[in-house]
C-alpha positions as MATLAB code, in Angstrom:
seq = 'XXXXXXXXXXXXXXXXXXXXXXXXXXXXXXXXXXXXXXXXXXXXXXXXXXXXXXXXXXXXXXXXXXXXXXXXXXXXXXXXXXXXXXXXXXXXXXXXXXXXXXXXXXXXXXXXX';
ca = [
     132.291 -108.455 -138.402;
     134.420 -111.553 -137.400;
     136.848 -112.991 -135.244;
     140.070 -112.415 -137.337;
     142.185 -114.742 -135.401;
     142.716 -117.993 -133.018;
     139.732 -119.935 -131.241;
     137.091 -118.296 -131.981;
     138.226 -117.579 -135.820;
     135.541 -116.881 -138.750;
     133.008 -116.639 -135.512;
     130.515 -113.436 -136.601;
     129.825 -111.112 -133.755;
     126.738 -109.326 -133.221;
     126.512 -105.531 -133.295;
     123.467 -103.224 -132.148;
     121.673 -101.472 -134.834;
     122.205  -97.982 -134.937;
     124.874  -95.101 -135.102;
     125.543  -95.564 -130.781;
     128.247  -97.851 -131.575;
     130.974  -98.478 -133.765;
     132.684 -101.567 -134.624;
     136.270 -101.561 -134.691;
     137.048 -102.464 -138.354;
     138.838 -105.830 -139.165;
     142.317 -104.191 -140.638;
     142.385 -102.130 -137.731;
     142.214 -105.802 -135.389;
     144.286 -106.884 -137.556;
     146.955 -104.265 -137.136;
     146.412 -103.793 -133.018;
     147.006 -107.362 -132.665;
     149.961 -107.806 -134.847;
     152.027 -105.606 -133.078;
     150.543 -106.788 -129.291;
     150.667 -110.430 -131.093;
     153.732 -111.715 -128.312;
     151.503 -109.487 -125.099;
     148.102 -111.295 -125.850;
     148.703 -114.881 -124.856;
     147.985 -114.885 -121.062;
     147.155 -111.212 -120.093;
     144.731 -109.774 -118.849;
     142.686 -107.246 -121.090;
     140.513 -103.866 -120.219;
     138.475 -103.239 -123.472;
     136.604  -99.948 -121.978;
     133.947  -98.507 -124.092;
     133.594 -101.892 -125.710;
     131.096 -101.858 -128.034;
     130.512 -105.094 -129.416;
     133.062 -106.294 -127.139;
     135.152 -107.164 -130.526;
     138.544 -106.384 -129.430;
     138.601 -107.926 -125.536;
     136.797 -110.920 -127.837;
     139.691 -110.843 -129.784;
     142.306 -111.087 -127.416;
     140.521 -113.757 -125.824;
     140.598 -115.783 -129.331;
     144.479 -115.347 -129.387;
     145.092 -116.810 -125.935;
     144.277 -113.819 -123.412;
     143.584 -115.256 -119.681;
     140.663 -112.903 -118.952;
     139.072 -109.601 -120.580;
     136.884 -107.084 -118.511;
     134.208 -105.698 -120.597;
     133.151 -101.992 -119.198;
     130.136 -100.519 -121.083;
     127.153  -98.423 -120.736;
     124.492  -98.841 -124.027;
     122.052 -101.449 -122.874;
     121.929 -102.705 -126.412;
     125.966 -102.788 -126.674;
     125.235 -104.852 -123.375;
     123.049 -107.595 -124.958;
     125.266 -107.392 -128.059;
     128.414 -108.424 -125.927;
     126.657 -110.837 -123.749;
     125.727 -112.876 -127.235;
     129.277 -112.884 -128.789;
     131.042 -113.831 -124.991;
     128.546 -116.686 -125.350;
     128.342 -117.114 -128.984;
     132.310 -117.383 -128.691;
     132.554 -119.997 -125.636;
     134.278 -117.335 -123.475;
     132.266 -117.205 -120.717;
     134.821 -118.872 -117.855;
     137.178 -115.880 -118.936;
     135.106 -113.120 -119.847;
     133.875 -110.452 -117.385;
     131.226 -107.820 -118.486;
     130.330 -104.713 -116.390;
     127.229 -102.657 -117.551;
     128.114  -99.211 -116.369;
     129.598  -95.861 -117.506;
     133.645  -97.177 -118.121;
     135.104  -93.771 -116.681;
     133.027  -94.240 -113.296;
     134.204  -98.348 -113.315;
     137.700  -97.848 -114.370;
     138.740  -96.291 -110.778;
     137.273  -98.866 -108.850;
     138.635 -102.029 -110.576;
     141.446 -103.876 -108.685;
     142.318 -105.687 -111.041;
     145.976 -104.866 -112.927;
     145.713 -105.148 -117.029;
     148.450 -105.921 -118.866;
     146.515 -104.377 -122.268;
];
């Protein structure tokens, strides 16, 4: 699994072994971003549930301001930490380890994907 797009493109992401989480597949990046393609560049992203954190990751490659990473599977956890590093995103990337349903009340912030 890569970065399809922008900064960070060709960069391989980590993923957790095991069945707990899914990777979004590449066409399917490819298809959420082409039609969000003029939204992306300067907003600010919720990727709940993340996973490998591939599609806030994503956004961030093609110009997003900040993502907020919610997610509860330590491993998924590590996984994200690597590819926010791994990708250089650190200064705009913010991960929460927690259940995303119990986070998503509390944040303040307003997401504009």
């Amino acid at each position: 699994m890569r970065i399809i797009a922008g900064q960070a493109k060709g960069r391989r992401l980590a993923a957790p072994a095991g069945a707990l989480t899914r990777p979004t597949a590449g066409r399917v990046k490819e298809a959420v971003f082409s039609v969000l393609a003029a939204q992306t560049a300067g907003a600010v992203v919720l990727d709940a549930f993340a996973g490998t954190g591939a599609l806030g990751l994503e956004a961030l490659s093609r110009g997003a301001e900040k993502t907020v990473f919610l997610e509860k599977e330590r491993a998924a956890i590590a996984a994200i930490r690597g590819n926010i590093r791994a990708c250089g995103f650190e200064e705009r990337a913010v991960l929460i380890p927690g259940d995303a349903l119990r986070h998503m009340p509390r944040l303040r912030e307003t997401f504009d994907l």
